[in-house]
C-alpha positions in Angstrom: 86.5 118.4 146.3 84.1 116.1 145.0 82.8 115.9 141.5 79.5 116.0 139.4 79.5 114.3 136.7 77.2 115.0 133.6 76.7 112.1 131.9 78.0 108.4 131.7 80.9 109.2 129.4 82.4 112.0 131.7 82.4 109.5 134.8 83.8 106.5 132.4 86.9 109.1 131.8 87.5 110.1 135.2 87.3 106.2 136.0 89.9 106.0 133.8 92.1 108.6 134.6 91.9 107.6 138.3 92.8 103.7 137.7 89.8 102.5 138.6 88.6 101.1 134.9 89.9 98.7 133.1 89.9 98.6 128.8 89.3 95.5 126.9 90.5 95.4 123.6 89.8 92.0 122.6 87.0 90.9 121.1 84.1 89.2 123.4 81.1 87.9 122.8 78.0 89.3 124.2 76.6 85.5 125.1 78.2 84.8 128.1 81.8 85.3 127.5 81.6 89.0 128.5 79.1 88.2 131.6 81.9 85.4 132.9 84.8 87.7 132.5 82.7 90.6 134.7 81.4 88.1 137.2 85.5 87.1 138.1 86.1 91.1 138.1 83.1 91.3 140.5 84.3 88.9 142.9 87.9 90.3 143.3 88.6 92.3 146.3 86.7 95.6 146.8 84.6 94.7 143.9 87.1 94.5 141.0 87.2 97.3 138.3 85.1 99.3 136.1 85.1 97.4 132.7 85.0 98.6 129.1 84.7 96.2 126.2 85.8 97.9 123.1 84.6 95.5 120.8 81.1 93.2 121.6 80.8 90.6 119.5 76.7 90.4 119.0 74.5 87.2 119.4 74.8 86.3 115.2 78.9 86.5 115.7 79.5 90.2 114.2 80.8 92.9 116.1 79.2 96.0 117.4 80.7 99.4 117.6 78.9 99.8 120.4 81.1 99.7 123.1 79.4 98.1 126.5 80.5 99.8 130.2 80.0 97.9 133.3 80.7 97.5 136.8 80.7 101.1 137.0 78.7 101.2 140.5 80.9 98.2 141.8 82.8 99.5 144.6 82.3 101.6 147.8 85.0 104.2 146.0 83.0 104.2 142.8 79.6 104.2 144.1 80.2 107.5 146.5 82.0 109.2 143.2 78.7 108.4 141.1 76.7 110.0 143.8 79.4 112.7 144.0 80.6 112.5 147.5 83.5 111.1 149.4 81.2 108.7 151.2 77.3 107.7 150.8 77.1 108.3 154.6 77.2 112.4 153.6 73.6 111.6 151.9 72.3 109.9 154.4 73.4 113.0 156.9 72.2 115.3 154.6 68.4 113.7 154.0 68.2 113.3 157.9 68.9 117.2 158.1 66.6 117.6 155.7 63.7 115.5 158.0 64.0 116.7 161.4 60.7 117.6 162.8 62.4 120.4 165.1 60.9 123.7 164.3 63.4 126.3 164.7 62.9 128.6 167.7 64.2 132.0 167.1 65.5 134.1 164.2 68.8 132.5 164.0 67.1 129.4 164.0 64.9 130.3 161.2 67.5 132.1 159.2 69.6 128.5 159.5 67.3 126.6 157.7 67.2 128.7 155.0 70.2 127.1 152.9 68.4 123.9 152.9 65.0 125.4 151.9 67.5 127.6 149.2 69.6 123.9 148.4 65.9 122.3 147.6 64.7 125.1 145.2 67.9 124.9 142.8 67.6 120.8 142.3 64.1 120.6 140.7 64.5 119.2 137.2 65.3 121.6 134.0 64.7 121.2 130.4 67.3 120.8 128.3 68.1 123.8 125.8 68.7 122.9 122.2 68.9 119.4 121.3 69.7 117.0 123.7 72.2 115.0 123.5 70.5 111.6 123.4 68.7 112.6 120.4 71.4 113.0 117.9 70.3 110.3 116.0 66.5 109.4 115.8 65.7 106.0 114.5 62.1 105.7 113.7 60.2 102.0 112.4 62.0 100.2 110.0 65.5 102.0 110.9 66.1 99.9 114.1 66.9 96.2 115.1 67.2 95.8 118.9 69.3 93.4 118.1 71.9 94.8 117.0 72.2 96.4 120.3 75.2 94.7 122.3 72.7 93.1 124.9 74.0 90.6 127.5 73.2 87.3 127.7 74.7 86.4 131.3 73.8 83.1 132.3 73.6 79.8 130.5 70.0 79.4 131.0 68.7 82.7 130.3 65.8 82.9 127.9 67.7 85.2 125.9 70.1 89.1 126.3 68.1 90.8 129.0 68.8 94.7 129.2 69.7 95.3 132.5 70.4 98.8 133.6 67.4 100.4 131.9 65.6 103.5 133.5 62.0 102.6 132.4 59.5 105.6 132.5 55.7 105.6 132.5 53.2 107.6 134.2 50.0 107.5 136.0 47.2 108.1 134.0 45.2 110.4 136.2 47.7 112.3 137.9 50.2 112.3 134.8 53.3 111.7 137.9 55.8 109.8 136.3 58.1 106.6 137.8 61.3 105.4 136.9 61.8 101.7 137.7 64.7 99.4 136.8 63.5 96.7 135.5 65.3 94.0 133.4 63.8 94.0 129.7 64.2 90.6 127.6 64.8 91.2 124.0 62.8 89.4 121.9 63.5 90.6 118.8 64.1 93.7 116.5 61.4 96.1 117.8 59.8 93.9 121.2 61.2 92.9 124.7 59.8 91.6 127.6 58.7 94.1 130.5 59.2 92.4 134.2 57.5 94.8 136.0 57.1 93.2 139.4 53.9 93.8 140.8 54.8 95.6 144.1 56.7 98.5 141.7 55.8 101.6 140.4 55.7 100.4 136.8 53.4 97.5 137.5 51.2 99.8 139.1 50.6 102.5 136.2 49.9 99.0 134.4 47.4 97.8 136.4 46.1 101.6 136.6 46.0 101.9 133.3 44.3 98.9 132.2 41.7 99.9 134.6 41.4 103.4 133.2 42.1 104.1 129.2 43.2 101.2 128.4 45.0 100.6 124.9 48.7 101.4 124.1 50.5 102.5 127.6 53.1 104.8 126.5 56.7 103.7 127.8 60.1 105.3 127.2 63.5 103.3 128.6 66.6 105.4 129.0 69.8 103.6 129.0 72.3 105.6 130.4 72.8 109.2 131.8 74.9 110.7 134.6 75.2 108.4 137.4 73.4 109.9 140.3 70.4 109.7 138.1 71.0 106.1 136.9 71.1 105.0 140.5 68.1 106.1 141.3 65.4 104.0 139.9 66.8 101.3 142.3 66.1 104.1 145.2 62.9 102.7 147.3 61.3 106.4 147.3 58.4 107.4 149.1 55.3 107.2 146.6 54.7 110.7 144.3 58.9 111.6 144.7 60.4 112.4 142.0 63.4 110.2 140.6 64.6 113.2 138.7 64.1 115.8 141.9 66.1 112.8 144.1 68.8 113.0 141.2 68.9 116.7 141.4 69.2 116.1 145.2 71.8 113.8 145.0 74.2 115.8 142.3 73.3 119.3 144.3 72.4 120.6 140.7 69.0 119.8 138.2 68.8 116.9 136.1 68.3 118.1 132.6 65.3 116.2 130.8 64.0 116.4 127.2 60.5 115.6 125.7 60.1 112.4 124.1 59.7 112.3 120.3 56.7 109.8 120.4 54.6 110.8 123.8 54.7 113.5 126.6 57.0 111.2 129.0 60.1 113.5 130.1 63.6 111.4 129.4 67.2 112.3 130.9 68.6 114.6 128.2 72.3 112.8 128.7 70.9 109.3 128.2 73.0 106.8 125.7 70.2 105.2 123.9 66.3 105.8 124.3 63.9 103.4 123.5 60.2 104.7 122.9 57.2 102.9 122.4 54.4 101.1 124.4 52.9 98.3 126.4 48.8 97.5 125.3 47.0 96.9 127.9 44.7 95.1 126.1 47.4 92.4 124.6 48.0 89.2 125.9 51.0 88.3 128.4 54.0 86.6 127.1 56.4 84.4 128.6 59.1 85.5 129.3 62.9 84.0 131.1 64.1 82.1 132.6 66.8 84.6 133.9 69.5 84.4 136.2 69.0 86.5 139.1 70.1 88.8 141.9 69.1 86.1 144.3 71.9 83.7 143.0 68.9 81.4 141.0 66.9 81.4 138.0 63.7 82.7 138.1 61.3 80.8 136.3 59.2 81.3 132.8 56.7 83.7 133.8 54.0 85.7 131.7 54.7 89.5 131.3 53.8 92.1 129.4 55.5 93.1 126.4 57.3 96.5 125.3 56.8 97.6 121.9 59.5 99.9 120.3 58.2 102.4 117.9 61.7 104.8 117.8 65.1 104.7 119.1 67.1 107.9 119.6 70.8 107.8 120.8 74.2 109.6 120.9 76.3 109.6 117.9 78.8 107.2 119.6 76.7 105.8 122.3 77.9 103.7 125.4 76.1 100.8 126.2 75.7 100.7 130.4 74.9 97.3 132.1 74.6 94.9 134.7 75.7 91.4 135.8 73.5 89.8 138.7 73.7 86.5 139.9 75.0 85.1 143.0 76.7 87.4 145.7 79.2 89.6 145.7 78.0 91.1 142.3 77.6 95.1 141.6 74.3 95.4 143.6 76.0 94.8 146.4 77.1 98.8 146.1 73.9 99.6 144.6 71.5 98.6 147.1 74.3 99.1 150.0 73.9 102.9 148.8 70.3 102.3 149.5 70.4 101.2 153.1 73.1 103.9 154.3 70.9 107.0 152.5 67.3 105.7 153.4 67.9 104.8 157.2 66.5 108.1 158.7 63.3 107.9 156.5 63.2 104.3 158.2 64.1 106.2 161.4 61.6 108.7 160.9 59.1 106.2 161.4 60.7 103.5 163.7 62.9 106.0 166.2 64.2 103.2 167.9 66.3 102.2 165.3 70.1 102.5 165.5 71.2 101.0 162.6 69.9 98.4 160.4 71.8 96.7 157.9 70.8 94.3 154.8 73.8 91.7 153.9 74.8 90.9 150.4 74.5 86.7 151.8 70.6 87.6 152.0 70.3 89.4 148.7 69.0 92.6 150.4 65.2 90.9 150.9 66.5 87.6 152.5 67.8 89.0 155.5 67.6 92.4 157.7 69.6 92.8 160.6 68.2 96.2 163.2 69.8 97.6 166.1 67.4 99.5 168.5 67.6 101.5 171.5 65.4 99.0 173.6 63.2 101.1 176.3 60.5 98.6 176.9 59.4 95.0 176.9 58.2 93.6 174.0 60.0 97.1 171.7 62.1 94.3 169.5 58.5 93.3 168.4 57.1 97.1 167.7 60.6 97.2 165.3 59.5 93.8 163.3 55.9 95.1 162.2 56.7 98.4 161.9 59.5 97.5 159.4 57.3 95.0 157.7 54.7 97.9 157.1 57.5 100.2 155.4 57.4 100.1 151.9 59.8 97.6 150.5 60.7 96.5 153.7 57.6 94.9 154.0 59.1 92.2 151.5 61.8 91.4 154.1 61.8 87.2 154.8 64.2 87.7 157.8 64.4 90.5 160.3 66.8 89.8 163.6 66.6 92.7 166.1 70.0 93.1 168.7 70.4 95.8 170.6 72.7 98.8 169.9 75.8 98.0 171.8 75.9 95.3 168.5 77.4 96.7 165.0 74.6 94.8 162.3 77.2 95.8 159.7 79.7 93.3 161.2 77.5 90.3 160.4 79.7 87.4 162.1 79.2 89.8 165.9 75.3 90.5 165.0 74.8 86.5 164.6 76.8 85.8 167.7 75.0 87.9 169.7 71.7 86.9 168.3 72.0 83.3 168.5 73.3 83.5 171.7 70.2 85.1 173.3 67.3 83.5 171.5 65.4 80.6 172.9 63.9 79.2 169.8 60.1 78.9 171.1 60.1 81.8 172.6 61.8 85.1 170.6 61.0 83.4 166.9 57.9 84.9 165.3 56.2 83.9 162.3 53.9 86.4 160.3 52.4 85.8 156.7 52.2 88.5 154.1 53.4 89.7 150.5 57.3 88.8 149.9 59.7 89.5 146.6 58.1 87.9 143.1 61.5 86.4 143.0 61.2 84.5 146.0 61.0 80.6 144.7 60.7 79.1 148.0 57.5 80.7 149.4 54.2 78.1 149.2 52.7 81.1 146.7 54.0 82.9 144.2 54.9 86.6 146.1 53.0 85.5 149.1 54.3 83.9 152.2 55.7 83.7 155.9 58.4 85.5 157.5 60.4 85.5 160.4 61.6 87.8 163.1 63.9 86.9 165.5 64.2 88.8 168.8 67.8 88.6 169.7 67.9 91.3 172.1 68.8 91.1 175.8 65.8 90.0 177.5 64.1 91.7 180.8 62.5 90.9 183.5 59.4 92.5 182.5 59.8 90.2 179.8 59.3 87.0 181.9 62.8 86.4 182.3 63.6 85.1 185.7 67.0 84.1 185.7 70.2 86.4 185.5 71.4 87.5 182.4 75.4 87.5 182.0 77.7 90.3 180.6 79.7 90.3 177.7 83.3 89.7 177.9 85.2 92.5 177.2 88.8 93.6 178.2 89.6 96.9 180.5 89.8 99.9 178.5 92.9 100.5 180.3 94.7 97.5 179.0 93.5 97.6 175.6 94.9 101.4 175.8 98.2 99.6 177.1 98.5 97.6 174.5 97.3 99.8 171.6 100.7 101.3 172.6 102.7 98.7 172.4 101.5 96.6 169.7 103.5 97.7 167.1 106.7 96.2 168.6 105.6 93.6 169.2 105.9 91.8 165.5 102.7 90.4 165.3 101.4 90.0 161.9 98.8 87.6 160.0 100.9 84.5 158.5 100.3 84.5 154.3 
């Protein structure tokens, strides 16, 4: 029986009552110390625990009672309970019933589909009755000091704490849809941070949108915290005009419950920690802002940004502060964005039908490196695959895409290399395209603009231009390997410590 968890605090408990979080009751510093001590729990097997520091110690030396959770997404076991299954594979079944372009024949066929028409029309998002709870307290100008938050500073060259597991909320200003990014948020001070929206994201385009329209004050609200399933999903690649809160709802098999924001009509999680409201002005001047250290494993440079003004903070009575640690692989995202790739492969299929399987490794920071399996049918299909998965959404930022055919498991990365490198002829199945690639991306000539690369590392055909025979695979009789299935266990063979 799987759970569904209502806010951050209800899954830190059950993390605790199940063994998977670990307390610590000494003091740490919030620059550095605490990002060192997560980064060693991050690279222990399986991702390392959950982590709670009672007692931050802030940037000028005092403590906060703010308490800071992280590592919360950082294993397989932990990730599927946030999204409250057994395994993130049930998801990704349940989205690809939820695509099939079958129409049902028949009655029966009809009255089948109902539950997940039915399943659909419970999840929309519901307002919250009463007062949420995120607005207990309400901090308005004057009564703040950002920071006095317990902010991260995680790497020694970081421009400053960077908040790092926000949900950041705007909206379009002609269709009023809203979009909630993750985005890390530099503080700058007691009432400003940075705003790195990335230009291929949703924020960056109600920026540019609204700088073209209204201009003036963009409103912006950035909910830290909430129930799990719903802070996982700003880092969900979702089609354009879906709704982060419907996905959530989707996800937990229940609504989201949202609240009006004090200061503007942007709708909030009702079970977030801390909410920060305010705006970005169009009309201001960029700031710079990092460097940071990054997902990709380096620091991305000074770069000009937009700044978020903070007009009002609400938040719990005794909030929780949630965050991130990025920086070079294995690190929490690993679970985060592995989510990603098992749940959004049949949209990917839904497009590309070939696909068997697809798989983006944690060595190539989820943008470096894309590894597809594909039911090849035709010359040239390993091809189709590359441009259709540079035209799909994020994908399109991929630097690497190596295409094998399906016999090959691309999760096992050392067999999808093997077989790969052993049927490529350089000249021949290596393909180089231009186009847009990650804003974190240093090594491309232009900033966000660049080449990729696709490698076509599938068995090649006649039809291809291949002339000469093409050898099998070594692989052992079923019936021996049934043989010795049997046996093995007498036979005392184990791995040497």
């Amino acid at each position: 029986m799987t759970m569904v968890f209502q806010n951050l605090r209800e899954f830190l408990r059950y993390l605790d009552r199940t063994g998977q979080l670990v307390r610590v009751r000494e003091p740490v510093s919030v620059d550095l110390e605490m990002a060192e001590i997560t980064d060693r729990a991050m690279k222990l097997p399986g991702g390392g625990p959950a982590l709670f520091f009672e007692r931050p110690v802030l940037m000028d030396g005092t403590e906060s009672d703010i308490p800071v959770a992280i590592n919360v997404f950082g294993s397989w076991k932990r990730m599927a309970a946030a999204l409250g299954v057994r395994d993130v594979e049930e998801h990704a079944a349940r989205i690809a019933d939820l695509i099939k372009p079958e129409i049902p024949k028949g009655l029966w066929g009809k009255m089948q589909m109902l539950p997940k028409l039915v399943e659909l029309t419970k999840v929309p998002p519901r307002p919250f009755k009463g007062d949420p709870p995120c607005q207990e307290v309400i901090l308005r100008e004057g009564e703040f000091d950002l920071t006095k938050l317990p902010v991260l500073k995680t790497w020694p060259d970081d421009g400053g704490p960077f908040i790092t597991l926000p949900m950041v909320i705007t909206s379009d200003p002609e269709t009023g849809i809203q979009n909630i990014g993750m985005y890390r948020m530099q503080v700058f001070g007691p009432t400003t941070t940075g705003m790195h929206w990335q230009q291929h994201k949703g924020g960056a385009g109600h920026y540019r949108a609204w700088k073209r329209g209204p201009g003036g004050r963009m409103p912006v609200v950035v909910a830290i915290g909430g129930d799990p399933a719903t802070m996982y999903t700003p880092s969900a690649p979702l089609p354009p005009g879906i709704d982060e809160y419907l996905f959530g709802g989707f996800l937990r098999r229940e609504p989201v419950y949202t609240a009006k924001a004090i200061t503007c009509d942007l709708t909030i999680p009702a079970q977030a920690e801390i909410v920060l409201e305010g705006y970005v002005d169009t009309d201001e001047d960029l700031t710079i802002e990092g460097p940071f250290g990054d997902h990709t494993g380096f620091y991305t440079l000074e770069e000009l940004y937009p700044v978020f003004h903070v007009t009002t903070v609400t938040m719990r009575a005794d909030p929780v502060y949630p965050a991130t640690l990025v920086g070079r692989p294995p690190v929490e995202d690993v679970y985060l964005g592995g989510a990603t790739e098992r749940m959004f492969l049949p949209l990917a299929r839904l497009t590309i039908p070939e696909i068997v399987d697809y798989h983006m490794p944690p060595e190539g920071v989820f943008h470096n490196l894309v590894f597809v399996s594909i039911r090849k049918e035709y010359p040239g299909q390993a091809y189709k695959v590359m441009n259709g998965l540079w035209g799909l959404g994020l994908m399109s930022l991929a630097k690497v895409i190596v295409v094998v055919d399906e016999w090959i498991d691309v999760r096992n990365t050392q067999e999808a290399w093997w077989y790969a490198l052993g049927n490529i002829d350089p000249e021949r199945d290596v393909r180089i395209a231009k186009g847009p690639v990650d804003d974190l991306d240093h090594a491309s000539q232009i900033p966000s603009f660049g080449s990729k690369m696709g490698i076509d590392g599938t068995k090649k055909w006649a039809t291809e231009g291949f002339v000469r025979p093409w050898p099998e695979m070594i692989e052992m009789s079923p019936e021996i390997k049934e043989r010795i299935d049997r046996i093995w266990p007498l036979l005392g063979i184990r791995p040497i410590d």
